[in-house]
C-alpha positions as CSV (number, residue, x, y, z in Angstrom):
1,X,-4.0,-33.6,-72.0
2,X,-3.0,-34.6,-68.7
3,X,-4.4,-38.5,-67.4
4,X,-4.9,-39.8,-64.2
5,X,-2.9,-43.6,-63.4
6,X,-4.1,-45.7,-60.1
7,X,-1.9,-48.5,-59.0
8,X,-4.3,-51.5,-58.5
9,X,-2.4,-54.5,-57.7
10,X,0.8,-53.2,-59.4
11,X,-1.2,-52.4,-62.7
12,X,-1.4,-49.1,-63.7
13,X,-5.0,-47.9,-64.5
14,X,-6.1,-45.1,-66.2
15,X,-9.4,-43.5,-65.1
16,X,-11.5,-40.4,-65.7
17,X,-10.9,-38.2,-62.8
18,X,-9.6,-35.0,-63.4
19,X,-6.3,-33.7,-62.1
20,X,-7.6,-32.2,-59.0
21,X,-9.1,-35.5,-57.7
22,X,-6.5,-37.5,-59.0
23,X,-5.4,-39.9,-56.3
24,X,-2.8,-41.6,-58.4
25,X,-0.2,-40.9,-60.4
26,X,-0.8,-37.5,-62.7
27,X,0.7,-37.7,-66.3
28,X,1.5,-34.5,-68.1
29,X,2.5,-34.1,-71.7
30,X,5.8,-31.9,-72.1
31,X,3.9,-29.2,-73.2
32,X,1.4,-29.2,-70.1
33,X,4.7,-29.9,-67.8
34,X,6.6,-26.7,-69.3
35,X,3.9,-24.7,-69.2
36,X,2.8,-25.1,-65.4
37,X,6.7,-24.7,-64.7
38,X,7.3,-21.7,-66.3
39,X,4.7,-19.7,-65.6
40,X,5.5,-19.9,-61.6
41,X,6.3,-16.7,-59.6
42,X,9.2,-18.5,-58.2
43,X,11.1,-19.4,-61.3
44,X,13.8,-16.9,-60.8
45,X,17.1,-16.4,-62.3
46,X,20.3,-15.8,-59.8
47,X,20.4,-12.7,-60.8
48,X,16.7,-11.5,-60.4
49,X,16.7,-13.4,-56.7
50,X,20.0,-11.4,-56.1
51,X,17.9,-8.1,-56.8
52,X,15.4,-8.8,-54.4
53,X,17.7,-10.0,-51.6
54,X,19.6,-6.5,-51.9
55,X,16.1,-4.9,-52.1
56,X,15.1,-6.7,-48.8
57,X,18.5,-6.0,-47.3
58,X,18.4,-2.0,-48.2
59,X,15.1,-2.0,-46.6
60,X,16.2,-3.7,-43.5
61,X,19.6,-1.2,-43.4
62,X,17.3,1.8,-44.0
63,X,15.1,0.9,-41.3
64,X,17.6,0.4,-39.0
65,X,19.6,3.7,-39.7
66,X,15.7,5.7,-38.9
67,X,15.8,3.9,-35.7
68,X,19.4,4.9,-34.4
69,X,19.0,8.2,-35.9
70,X,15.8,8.2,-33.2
71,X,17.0,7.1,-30.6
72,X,20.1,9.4,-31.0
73,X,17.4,12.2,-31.4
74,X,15.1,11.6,-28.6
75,X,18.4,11.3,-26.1
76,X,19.2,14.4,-27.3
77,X,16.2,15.5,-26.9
78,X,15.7,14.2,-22.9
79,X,19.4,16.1,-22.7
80,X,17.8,19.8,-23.7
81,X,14.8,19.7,-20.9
């Protein structure tokens, strides 16, 4: 269970808010610590943010390969008329 510290005078005080009006300092048990750290969408591995920056990049390649091939159509295009 997590508990909330205040500073008063340089004493630490415990008191009964809860963690989200905690204006102190918020003390977590390892459990509680490990838990709210693992379970974060951000907690990737090199190798899984490496997917998604190639995944990113492919999209951003793609896109810009449709947009030449386009252009090169619709010149083509303005050529024939």
């Amino acid at each position: 269970m997590s508990a909330c510290l205040i500073d008063t005078n340089g004493v630490l005080s415990l008191t009964a808010d809860s963690p989200q009006t905690c204006t102190g300092y918020l003390v977590l048990s390892q459990a509680e610590f490990t838990q709210a750290t693992s379970q974060s969408w951000l907690a990737l591995s090199a190798g899984q943010g490496a997917v998604i920056a190639t995944a990113i990049i492919s999209a951003w390649t793609l896109a810009f390969i449709f947009r030449m091939l386009r252009k090169q159509m619709d010149s083509h295009h303005g050529e024939l008329s």
